[in-house]
Wavefront OBJ file of the C-alpha trace (Angstrom):
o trace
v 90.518 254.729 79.398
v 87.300 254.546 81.209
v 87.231 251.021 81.214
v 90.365 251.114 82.325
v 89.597 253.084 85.192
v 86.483 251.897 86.008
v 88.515 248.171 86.514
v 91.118 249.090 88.773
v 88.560 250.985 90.993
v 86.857 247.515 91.585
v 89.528 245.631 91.827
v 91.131 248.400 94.568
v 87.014 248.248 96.076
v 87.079 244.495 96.244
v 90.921 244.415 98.256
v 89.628 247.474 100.764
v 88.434 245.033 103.249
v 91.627 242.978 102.746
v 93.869 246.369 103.336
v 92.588 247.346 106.219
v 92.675 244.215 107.849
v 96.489 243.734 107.080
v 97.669 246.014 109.914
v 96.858 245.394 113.510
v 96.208 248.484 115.351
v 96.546 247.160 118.818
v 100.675 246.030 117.722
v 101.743 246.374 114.334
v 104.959 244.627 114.730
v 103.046 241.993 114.427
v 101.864 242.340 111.431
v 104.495 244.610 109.950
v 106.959 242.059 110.592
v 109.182 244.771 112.951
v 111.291 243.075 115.397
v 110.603 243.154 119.181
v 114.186 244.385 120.415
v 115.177 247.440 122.079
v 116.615 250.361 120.790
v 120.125 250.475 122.451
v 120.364 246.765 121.549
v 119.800 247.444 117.716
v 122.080 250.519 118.090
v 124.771 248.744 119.530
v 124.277 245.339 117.476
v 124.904 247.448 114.021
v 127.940 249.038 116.116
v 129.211 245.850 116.601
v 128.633 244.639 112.979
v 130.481 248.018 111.212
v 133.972 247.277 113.758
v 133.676 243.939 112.830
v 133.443 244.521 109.068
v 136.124 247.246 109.540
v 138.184 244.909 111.642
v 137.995 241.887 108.232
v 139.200 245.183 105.751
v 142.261 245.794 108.171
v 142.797 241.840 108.713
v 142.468 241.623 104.618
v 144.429 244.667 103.624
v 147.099 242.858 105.825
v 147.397 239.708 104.130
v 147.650 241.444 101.225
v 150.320 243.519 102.094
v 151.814 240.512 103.598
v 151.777 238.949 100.037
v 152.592 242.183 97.908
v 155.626 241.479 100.579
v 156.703 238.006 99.813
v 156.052 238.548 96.068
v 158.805 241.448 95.878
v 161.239 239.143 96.024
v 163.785 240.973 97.832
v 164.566 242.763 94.397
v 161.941 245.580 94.172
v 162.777 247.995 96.849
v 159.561 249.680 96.071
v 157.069 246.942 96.280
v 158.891 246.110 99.879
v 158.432 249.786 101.014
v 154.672 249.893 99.548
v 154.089 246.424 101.748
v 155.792 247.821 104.470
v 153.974 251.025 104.634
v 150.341 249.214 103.624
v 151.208 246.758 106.602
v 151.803 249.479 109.267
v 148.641 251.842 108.190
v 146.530 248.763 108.342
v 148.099 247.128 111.708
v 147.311 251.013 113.207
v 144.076 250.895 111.389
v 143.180 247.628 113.095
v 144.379 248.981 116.723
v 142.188 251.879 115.996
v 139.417 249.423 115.389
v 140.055 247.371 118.455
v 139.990 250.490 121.026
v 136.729 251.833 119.536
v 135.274 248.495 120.064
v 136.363 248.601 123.359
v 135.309 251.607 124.232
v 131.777 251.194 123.123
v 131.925 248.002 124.932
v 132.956 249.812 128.060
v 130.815 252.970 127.593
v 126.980 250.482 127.361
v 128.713 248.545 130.803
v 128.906 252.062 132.447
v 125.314 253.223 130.799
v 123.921 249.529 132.471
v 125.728 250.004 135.967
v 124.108 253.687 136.406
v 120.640 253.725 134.829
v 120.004 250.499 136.692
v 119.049 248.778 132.799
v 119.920 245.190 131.979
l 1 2 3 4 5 6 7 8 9 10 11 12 13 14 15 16 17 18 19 20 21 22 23 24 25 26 27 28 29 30 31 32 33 34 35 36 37 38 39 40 41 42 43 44 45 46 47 48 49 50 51 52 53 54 55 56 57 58 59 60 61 62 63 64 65 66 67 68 69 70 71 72 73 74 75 76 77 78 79 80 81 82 83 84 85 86 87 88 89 90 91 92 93 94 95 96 97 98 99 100 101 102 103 104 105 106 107 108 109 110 111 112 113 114 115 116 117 118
């Protein structure tokens, strides 16, 4: 145990110089590998991303629906109605999707226009 011990304290006394040199004081994004953008573009980049991963779920659920549809055959009347009613939450569910986006989109023009930041 004490050799142990006694071998990870050198190693950790030999890598001190090593770990304190790894981060730059004067910018550690540097070295820290953070990325140089602004907040409200990073807030409104992963806003962007969730609509438009929300927006592929409503396009997909509609295809599917679409083919649930054309499967049925015309003989089940409850696979139609299930299509139906899958294709009409989905097409509102998209819409939904859509206006949020554009509001965002017309909320950060509004933010720009008034607090004078491009």
């Amino acid at each position: 145990m004490k050799k142990a011990l006694c071998a990870i304290s050198g190693i950790m006394f030999m890598l001190w110089p090593a770990l304190t040199l790894a981060v730059s004081f004067y910018n550690p994004s540097d070295t820290l590998g953070l990325g140089s953008a602004d907040l409200q573009e990073t807030i409104v980049s992963i806003i962007q991303w969730v609509l438009g991963l929300l927006g592929l779920v409503a396009v997909i659920m509609i295809l599917y629906a679409g083919f649930i549809f054309i499967t049925a055959g015309g003989g089940s009347e409850e696979r139609v109605e299930k299509a139906k009613k899958m294709m009409t939450g989905a097409i509102i569910g998209l819409v939904i999707i859509l206006l949020a986006w554009a509001i965002v989109i017309f909320t950060l023009s509004v933010l720009e226009n008034t607090s004078g930041v491009t």
